[in-house]
C-alpha positions as CSV (number, residue, x, y, z in Angstrom):
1,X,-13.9,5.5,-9.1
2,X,-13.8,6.8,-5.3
3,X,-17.3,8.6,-5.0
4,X,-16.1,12.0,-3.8
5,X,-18.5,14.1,-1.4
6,X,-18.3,17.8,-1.4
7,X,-14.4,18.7,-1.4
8,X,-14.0,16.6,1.4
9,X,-12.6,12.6,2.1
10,X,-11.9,10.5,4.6
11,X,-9.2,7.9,3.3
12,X,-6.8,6.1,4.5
13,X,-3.0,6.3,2.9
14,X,-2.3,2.4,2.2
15,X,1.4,3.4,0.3
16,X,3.5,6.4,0.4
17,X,6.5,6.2,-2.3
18,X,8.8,9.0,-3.6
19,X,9.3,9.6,-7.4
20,X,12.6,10.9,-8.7
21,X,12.6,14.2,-10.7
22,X,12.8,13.1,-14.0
23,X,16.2,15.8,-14.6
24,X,17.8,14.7,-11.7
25,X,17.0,11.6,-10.0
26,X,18.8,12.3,-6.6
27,X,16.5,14.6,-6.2
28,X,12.6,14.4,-4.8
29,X,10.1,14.9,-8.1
30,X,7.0,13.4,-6.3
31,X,4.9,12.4,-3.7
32,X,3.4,9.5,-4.7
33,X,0.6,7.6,-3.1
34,X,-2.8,5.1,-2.8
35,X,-5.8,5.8,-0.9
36,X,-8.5,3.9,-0.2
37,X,-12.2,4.6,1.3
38,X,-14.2,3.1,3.6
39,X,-15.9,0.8,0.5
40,X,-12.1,-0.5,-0.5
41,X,-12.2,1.6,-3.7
42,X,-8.4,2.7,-4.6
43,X,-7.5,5.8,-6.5
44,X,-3.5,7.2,-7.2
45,X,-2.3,10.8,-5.5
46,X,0.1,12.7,-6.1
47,X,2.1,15.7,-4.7
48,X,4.5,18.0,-6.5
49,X,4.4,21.3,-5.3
50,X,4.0,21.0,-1.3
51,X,6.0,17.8,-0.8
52,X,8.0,19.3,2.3
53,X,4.2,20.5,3.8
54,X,3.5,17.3,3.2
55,X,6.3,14.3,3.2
56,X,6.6,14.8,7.2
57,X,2.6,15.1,8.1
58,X,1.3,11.6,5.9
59,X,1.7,8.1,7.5
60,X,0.8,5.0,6.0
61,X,-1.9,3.2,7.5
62,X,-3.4,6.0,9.0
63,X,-7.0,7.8,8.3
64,X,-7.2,11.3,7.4
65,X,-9.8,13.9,6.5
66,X,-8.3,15.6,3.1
67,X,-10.1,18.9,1.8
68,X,-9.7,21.0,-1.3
69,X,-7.7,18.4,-3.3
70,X,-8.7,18.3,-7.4
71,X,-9.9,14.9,-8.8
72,X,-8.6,14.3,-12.6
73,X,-8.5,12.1,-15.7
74,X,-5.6,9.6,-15.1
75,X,-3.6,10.0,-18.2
76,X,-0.6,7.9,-17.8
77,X,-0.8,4.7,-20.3
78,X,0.4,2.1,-17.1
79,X,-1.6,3.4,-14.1
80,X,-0.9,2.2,-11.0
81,X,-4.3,1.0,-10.2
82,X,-7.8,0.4,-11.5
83,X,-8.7,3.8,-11.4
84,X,-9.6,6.0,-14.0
85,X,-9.3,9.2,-12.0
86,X,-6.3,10.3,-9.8
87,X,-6.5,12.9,-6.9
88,X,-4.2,15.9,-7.2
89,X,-3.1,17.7,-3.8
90,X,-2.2,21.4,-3.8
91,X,-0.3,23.8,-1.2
92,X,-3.7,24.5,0.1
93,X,-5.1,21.5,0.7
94,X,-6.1,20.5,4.2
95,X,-4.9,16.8,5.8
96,X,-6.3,16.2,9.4
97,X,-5.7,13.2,11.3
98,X,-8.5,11.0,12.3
99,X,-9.0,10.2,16.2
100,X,-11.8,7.4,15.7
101,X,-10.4,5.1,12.5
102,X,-12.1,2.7,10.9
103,X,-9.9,0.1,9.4
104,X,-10.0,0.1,5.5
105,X,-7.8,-2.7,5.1
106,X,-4.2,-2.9,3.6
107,X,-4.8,-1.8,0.2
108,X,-3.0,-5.7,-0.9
109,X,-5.6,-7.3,-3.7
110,X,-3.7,-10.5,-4.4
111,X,-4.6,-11.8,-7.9
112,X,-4.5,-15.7,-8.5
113,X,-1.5,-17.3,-10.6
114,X,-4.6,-19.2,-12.6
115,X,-5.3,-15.6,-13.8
116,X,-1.8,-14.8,-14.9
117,X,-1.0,-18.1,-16.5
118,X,-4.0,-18.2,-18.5
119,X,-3.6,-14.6,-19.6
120,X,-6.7,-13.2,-17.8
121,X,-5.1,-10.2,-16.1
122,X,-5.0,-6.7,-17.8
123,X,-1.3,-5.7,-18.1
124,X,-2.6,-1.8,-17.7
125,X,-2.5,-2.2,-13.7
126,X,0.1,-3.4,-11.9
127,X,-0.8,-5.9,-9.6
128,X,-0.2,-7.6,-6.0
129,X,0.8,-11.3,-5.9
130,X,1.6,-13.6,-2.8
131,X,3.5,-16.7,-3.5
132,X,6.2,-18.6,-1.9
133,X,9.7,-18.7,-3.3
134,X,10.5,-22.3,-4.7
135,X,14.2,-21.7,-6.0
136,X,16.4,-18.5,-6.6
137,X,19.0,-18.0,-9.2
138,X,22.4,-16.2,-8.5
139,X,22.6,-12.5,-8.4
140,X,24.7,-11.1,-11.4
141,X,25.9,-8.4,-12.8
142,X,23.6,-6.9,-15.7
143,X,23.9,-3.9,-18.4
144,X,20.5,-2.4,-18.8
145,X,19.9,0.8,-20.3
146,X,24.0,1.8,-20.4
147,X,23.5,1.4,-16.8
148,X,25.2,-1.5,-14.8
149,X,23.2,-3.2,-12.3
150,X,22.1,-6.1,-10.9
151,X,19.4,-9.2,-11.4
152,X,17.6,-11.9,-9.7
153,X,15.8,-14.3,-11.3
154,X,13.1,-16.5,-8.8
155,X,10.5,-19.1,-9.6
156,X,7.5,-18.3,-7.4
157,X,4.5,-21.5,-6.9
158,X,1.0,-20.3,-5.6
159,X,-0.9,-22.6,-3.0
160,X,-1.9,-24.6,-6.1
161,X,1.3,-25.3,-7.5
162,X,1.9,-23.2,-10.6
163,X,4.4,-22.1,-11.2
164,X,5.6,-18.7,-12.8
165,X,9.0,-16.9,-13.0
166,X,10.0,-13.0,-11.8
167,X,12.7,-10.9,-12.3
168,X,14.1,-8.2,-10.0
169,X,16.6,-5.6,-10.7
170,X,18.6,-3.1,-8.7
171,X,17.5,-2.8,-5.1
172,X,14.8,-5.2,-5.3
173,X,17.1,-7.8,-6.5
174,X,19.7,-7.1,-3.8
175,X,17.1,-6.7,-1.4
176,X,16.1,-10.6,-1.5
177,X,19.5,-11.5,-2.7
178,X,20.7,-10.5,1.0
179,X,17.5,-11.5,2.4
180,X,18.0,-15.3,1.1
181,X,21.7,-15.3,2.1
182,X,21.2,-14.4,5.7
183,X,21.9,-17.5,7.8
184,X,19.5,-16.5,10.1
185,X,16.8,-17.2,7.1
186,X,15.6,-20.8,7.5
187,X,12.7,-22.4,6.2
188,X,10.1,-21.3,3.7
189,X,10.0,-18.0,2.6
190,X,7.1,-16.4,1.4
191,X,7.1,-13.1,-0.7
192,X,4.7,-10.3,-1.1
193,X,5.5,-8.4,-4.2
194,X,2.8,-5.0,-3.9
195,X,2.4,-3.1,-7.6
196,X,4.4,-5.8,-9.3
197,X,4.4,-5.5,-13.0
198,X,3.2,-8.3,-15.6
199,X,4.8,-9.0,-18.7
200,X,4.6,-11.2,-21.9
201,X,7.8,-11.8,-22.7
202,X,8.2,-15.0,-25.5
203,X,4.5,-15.8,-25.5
204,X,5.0,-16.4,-21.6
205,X,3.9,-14.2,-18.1
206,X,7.0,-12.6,-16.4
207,X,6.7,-10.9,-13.4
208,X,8.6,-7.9,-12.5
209,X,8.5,-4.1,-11.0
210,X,7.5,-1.0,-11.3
211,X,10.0,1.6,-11.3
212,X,10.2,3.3,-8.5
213,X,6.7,2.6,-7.1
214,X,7.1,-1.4,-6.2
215,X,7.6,-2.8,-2.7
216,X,8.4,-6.4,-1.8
217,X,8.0,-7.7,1.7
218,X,9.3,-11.3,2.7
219,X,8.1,-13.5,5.8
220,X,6.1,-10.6,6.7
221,X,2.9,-10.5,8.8
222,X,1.0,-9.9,6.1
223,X,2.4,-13.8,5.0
224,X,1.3,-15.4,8.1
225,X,-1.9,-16.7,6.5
226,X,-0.6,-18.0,3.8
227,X,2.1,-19.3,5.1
228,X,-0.5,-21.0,7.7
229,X,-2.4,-22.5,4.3
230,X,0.7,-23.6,2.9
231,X,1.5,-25.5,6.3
232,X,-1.8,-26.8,6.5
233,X,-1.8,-28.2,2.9
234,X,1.8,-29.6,2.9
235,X,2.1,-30.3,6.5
236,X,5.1,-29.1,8.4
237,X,8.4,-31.0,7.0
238,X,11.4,-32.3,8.9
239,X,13.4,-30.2,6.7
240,X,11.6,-27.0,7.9
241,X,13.9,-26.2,10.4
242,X,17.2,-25.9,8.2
243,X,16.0,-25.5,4.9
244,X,17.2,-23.2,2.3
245,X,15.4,-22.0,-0.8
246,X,17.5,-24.0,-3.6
247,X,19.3,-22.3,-6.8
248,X,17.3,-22.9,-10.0
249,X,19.2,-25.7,-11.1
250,X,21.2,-24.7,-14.8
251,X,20.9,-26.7,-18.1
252,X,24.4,-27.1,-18.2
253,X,24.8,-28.1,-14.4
254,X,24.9,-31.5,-13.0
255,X,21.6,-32.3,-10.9
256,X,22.9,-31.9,-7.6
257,X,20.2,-33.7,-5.4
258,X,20.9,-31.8,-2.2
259,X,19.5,-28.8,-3.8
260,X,16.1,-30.2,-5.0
261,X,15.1,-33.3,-2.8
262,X,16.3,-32.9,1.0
263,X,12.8,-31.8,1.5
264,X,10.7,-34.1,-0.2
265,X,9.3,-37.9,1.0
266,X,11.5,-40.6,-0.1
267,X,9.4,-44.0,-1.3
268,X,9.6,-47.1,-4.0
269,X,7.3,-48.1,-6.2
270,X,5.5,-50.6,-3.8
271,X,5.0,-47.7,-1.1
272,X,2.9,-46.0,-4.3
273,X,0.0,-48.3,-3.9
274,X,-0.4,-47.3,-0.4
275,X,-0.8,-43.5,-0.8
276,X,-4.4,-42.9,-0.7
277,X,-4.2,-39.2,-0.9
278,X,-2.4,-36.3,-3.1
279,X,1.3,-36.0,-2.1
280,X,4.3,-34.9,-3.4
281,X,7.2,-37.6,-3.4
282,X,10.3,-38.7,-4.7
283,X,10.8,-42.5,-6.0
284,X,13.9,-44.1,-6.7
285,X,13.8,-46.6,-9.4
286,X,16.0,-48.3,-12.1
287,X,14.9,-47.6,-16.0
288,X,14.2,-50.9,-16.9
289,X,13.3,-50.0,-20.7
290,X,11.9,-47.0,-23.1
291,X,9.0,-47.4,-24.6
292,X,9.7,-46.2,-27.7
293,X,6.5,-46.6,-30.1
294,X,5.0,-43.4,-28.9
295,X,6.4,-39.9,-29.8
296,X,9.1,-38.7,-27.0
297,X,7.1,-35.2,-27.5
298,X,4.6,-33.2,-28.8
299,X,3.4,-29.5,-29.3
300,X,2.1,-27.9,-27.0
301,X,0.3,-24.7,-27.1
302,X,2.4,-22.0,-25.1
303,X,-1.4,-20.3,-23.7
304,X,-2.4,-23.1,-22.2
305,X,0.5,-25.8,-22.1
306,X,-1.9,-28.5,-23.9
307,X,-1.6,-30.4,-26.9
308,X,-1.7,-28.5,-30.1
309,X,-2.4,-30.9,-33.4
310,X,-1.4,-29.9,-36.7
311,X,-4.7,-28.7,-39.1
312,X,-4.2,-31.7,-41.2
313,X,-4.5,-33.7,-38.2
314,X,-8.0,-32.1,-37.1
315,X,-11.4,-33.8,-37.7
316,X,-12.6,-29.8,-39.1
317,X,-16.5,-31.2,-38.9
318,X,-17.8,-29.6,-36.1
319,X,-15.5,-26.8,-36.1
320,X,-16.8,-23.5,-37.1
321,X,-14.6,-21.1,-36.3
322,X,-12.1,-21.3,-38.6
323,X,-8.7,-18.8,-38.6
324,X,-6.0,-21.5,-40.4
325,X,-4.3,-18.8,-42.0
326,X,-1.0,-18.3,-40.9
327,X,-2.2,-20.6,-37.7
328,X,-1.0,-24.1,-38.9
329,X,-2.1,-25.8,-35.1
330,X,-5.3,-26.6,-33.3
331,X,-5.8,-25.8,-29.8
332,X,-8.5,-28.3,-28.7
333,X,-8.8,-26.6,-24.9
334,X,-8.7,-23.1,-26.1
335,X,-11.3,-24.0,-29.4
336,X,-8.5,-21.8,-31.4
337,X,-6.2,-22.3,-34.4
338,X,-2.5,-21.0,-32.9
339,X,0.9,-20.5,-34.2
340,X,2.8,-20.3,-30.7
341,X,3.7,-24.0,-29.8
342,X,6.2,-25.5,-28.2
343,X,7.8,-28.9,-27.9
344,X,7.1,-30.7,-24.3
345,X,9.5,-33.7,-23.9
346,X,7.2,-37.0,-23.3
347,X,8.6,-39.9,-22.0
348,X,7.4,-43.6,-20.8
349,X,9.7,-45.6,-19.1
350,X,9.6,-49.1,-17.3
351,X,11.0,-48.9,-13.9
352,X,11.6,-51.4,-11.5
């Protein structure tokens, strides 16, 4: 909670945002809006009853002194930050401008994709993520809510390689949609996506937005370090300078390898020995034969991707924190009996 002194602050406003009235949604309900404070604490604002005293006056980025403004219980179940407090402002409170500013930061707290994918993140608070854009799908058309609009899926991969999947809608969708088209867009594209909103949806994280109060921002300078770590760990790749952020490829859809492969290192099995450190590659081989006395899959639990063994398959000696009941797997990593599994294909192959 922002420590307040007195009935005076100086903050600085990291996001501005309008809210719709909730009768009439071409018209201006809300002034939305984070502040932070010279210790990086955050705390939601809002405005209703002197927006135009106040939509004109506030900049983002900027430091001001605010005075007479009422600090209350945030009620709302999905808050828009870690807060349990929100600041209310009124006709008379007081905004000055500060001439000396000390720089608070950009209010962006980027949480790690280890966090989502192993469910460690509180879906109460939206949250800020940074990740570059590994493949797009196709914009289409979309009924949601009796309303037509429009959606986007993307597969997103952190510095570390995992993986997870977002959907946009509406503006946000079209926004990267046209952003992804433009010719003038070559090369990696990395994606900022401030107040995004996690969900669980079939036992997996999905990434997504908050209505109204989500902003995205793509190859922007606030990507420029990450985009200088992701350089620095993958090197910069021939390809750089004409590639194209591939469609996720469809079930039904022949592999097309222009899509996939035009930026990764071609070798054969002999250059494998020679690679002394951790690479990404792609080896062309012939299937010689399938190994067939091993399973070509097992369960996996959905939490943590590893392998989940039946109960009756469990040495139960050591364990003692039994829950078999309607929980017919083991989870040896998570030390949990689980229902959510999943089949992962397994396959081993001769090549020559």
């Amino acid at each position: 909670m922002l420590k307040i002194l007195g009935v005076s602050k100086f903050v600085s406003f990291a996001y501005i945002w309008t809210q719709p009235a909730w009768n009439n949604e071409k018209e201006v309900g809300s002034l939305e809006m984070i502040l932070i404070d010279e210790q990086g604490k955050k705390i939601h604002a809002t405005i209703k009853k002197a927006i135009p005293k106040f939509k004109n006056m506030l900049q983002e980025f900027q430091y001001y002194l605010i005075t007479n403004f009422n600090v209350g219980d945030a009620t709302s179940k999905f808050m828009m930050v870690d807060n349990e407090s929100n600041i209310n402002f009124y006709r008379n409170t007081s905004i000055r401008s500060c001439t000396n500013p000390v720089d608070y930061g950009n209010g962006l707290t980027f949480t790690p994709f280890s966090d989502i994918a192993n469910f460690k993140v509180v879906t109460k608070f939206p949250i800020d993520i940074i990740a570059e854009i590994a493949a797009r799908g196709k914009i289409d058309n979309y009924t949601k809510d009796n309303k037509e609009t429009v959606r986007l899926q993307l597969h997103l991969t952190d510095l570390d390689g995992i993986l997870l999947n977002c959907t946009l809608w509406g503006d946000f969708a079209t926004q990267v949609d046209n952003f992804l088209s433009d010719p003038k867009t070559v090369g990696r594209v990395v994606i900022i996506i401030q107040l995004a909103k996690l969900r669980i949806w079939n036992a997996e994280p999905q990434l997504g937005y908050c209505l109204y109060g989500t902003r995205i921002l793509l190859n922007s300078a606030e990507t420029e370090d990450f985009k200088n770590r992701l350089i620095a760990k993958d090197g910069v790749r021939p390809c750089d300078v004409t590639y194209k952020v591939p469609f996720i490829l469809q079930e039904e859809a022949v592999s097309a390898p222009a899509d996939w492969t035009k930026h990764m290192d071609r070798t054969d099995i002999n250059e494998l020995q020679d690679i002394k450190n951790d690479t990404v590659c792609l080896v062309y081989a012939t299937i010689r034969a399938l190994q067939s006395e091993h399973n070509w899959y097992y369960l996996a639990h959905r939490k943590c991707n590893r392998i989940a063994q039946t109960v009756e398959e469990v040495d139960l000696t050591n364990v003692d924190y039994f829950n078999t009941e309607n929980h017919p797997y083991h989870c040896e990593n998570c030390k949990e009996f689980v229902s959510d599994v999943l089949a992962r294909y397994y396959l081993i192959i001769h090549v020559i």
